[in-house]
C-alpha positions, -999 to 999 in steps of 0.1 A, spaced: -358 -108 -262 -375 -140 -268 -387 -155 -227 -390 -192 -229 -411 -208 -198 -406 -249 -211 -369 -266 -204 -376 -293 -223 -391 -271 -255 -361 -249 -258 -348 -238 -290 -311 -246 -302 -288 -215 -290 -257 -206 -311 -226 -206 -291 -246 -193 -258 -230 -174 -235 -251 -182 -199 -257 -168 -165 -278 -180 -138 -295 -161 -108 -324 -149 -95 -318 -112 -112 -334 -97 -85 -334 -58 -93 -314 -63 -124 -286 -40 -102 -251 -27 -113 -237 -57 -106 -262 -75 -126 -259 -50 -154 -219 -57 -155 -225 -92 -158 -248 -84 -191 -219 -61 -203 -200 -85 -205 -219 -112 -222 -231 -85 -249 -192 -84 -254 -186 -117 -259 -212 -122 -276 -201 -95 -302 -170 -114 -306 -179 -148 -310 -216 -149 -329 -229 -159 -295 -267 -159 -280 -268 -141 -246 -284 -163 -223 -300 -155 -189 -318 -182 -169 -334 -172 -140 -362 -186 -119 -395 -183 -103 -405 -183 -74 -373 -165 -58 -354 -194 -43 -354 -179 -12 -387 -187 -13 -385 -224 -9 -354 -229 11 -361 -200 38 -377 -210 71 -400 -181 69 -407 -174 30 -434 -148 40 -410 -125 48 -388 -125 17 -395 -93 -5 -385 -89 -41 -372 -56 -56 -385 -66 -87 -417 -93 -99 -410 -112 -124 -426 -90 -156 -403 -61 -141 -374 -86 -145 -387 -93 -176 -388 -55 -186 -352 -44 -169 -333 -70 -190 -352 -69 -222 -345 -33 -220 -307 -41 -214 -307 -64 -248 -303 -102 -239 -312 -122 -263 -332 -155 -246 -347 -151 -210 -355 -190 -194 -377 -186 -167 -371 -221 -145 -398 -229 -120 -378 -233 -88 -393 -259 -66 -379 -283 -38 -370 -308 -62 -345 -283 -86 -332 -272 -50 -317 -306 -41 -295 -308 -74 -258 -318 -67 -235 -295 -81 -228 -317 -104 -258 -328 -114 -267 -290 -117 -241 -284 -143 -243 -310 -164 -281 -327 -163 -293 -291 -160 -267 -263 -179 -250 -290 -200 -279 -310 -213 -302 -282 -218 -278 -252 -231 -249 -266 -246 -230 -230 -235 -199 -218 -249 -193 -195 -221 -206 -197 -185 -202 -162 -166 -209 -159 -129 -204 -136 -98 -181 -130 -76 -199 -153 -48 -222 -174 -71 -228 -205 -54 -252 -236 -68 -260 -267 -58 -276 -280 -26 -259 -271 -1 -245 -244 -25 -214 -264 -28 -207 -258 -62 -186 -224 -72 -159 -209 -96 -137 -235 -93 -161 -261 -91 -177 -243 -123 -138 -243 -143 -132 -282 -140 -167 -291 -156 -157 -265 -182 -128 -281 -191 -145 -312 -191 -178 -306 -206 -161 -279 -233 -169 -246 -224 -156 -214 -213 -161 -200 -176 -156 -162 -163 -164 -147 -132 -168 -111 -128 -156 -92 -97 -181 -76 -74 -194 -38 -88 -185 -13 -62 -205 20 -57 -184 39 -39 -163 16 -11 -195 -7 -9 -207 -39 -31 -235 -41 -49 -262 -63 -34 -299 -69 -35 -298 -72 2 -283 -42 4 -305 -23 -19 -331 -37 3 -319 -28 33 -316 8 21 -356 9 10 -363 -2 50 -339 26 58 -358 52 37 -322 59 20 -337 59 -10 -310 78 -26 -282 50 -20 -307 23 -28 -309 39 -64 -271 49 -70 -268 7 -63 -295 -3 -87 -284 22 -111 -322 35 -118 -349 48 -95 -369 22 -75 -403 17 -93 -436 0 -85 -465 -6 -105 -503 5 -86 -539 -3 -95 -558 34 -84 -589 28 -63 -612 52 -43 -605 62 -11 -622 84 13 -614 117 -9 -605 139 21 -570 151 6 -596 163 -23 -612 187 -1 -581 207 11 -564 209 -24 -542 174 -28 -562 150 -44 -549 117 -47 -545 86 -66 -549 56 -43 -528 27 -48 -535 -12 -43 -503 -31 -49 -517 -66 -69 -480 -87 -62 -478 -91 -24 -442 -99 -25 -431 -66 -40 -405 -49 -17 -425 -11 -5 -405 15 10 -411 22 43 -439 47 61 -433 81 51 -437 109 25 -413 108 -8 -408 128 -40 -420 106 -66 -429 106 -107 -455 84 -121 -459 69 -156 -487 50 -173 -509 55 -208 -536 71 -186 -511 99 -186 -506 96 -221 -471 81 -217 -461 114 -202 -438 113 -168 -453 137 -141 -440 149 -106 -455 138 -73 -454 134 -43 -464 99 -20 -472 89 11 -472 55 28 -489 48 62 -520 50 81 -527 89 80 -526 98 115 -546 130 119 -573 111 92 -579 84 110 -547 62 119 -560 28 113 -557 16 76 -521 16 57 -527 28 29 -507 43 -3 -520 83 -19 -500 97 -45 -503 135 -52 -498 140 -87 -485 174 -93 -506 200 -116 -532 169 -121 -562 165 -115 -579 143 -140 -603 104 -132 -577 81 -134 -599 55 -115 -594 19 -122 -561 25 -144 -523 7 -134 -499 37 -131 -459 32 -122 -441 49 -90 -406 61 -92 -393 67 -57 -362 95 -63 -359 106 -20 -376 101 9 -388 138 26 -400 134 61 -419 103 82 -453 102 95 -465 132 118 -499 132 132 -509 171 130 -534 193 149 -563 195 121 -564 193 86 -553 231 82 -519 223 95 -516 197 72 -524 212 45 -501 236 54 -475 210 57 -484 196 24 -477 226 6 -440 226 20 -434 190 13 -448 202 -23 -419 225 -23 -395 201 -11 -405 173 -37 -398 198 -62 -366 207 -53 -353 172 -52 -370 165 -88 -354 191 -102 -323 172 -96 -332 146 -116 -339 157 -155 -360 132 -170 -339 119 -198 
């Protein structure tokens, strides 16, 4: 997948089939979207297309942007639909200016002029435009007068319930961390820089790898304990079993959040080295115990409960 980062340096597509969004999660319902560009694309010689942007636009037209999180930063967008085979990623920088576009002067000074598409697939509820006046039907009479093709693709249902970043979001807050995966079609990941912290799970048997999260706008689960598996070359590409806990520790000390990740028959310096999360289940919340024997003894349960859950998920 080529990723292009200048509008006005973009190459010529052939015949490119083009959708718009922010991509956040890179979901079921986004993945049937890409389905169905692949397949057009098979049929007609066509470039798959994807333009998203950066920052979220939530980010510039909420009143309170500080509290929008992102399932996935842009490199993990990046990642997800490389992995998923579109040809051309366009990364637009969305500002207040590109949020104040017409409708029409979103489809043809911005899509138009800069793609030339043969096919234009949206969502179910895609909206554009300020205002977000501009939708499917909107989108059908430019096509017929601009010259090109326009599809929309009904919502993806899990179960009786659409797929939705929000409501893969609203999951992770709810420590259903089960649902939130069967919606985004993969487990929920996040990527962790391991520092040193004060090394007390080392001293009853459950060392752990400390984690400082560098993007600030990447979604977390919620406080608790879950059954995890981490990835990164320190591991030597392997994929190991954990378990991870998010929160301020109670019967330590209570004060700093903080996120530990037990990795399971490990035990090597990892210090200073980027490692990846997968979050599979969430096992119990935070419990302030009486001394650090009757946590450990509670750790070695919730060993045997992450294990059990694994298990239920062979790596493939």
């Amino acid at each position: 997948m080529k990723v292009h980062y200048d509008l006005q340096h973009l190459p010529p597509f052939r015949k490119g089939i083009i959708t718009t969004g922010a991509f956040d999660g890179v979901h079921r319902g986004h993945q049937q979207i890409i389905h169905r560009m692949k397949a057009i694309a098979a049929t007609t010689g066509g470039e798959t297309i994807i333009v998203t942007f950066h920052p979220h636009p939530r980010k510039i037209t909420s009143s309170v942007p500080g509290e929008i999180k992102q399932l996935t930063c842009l490199n993990e967008r990046i990642e997800l639909l490389s992995k998923a085979g579109i040809d051309h990623l366009v990364v637009i920088p969305f500002d207040y200016h590109f949020s104040n576009l017409t409708a029409e002067e979103y489809v043809t000074s911005f899509l138009v002029q800069h793609f030339h598409p043969h096919t234009i697939i949206v969502g179910y509820d895609h909206r554009f435009g300020k205002g977000r006046t501009g939708n499917f039907e909107l989108l059908q009479n430019y096509g017929q007068q601009h010259g090109f093709n326009v599809e929309q693709i009904n919502e993806q249902l899990v179960g009786d319930e659409i797929v939705s970043s929000t409501h893969i979001r609203n999951y992770l807050a709810d420590k259903n961390i089960v649902k939130a995966n069967e919606l985004l079609g993969y487990a929920y990941f996040f990527e962790g820089f391991i520092v040193r912290g004060n090394q007390i799970g080392r001293t009853i048997g459950f060392p752990t790898a400390n984690l400082h999260i560098n993007d600030e706008e990447k979604l977390i689960p919620s406080n608790g304990v879950y059954a995890v598996r981490v990835s990164g070359v320190c591991f030597g590409n392997n994929t190991l079993d954990g378990m991870m806990n998010i929160g301020v520790r109670p019967t330590v000390d209570g004060h700093k959040k903080v996120i530990e990740v037990n990795i399971f028959d490990f035990n090597e310096d990892i210090y200073e080295q980027t490692i990846t999360v997968m979050v599979y289940d969430f096992i119990r919340g935070e419990v302030k115990f009486n001394g650090l024997d009757a946590l450990k003894a509670q750790l070695n349960e919730d060993v045997n409960t992450a294990t059990s859950i694994l298990k239920q998920y062979p790596l493939s």
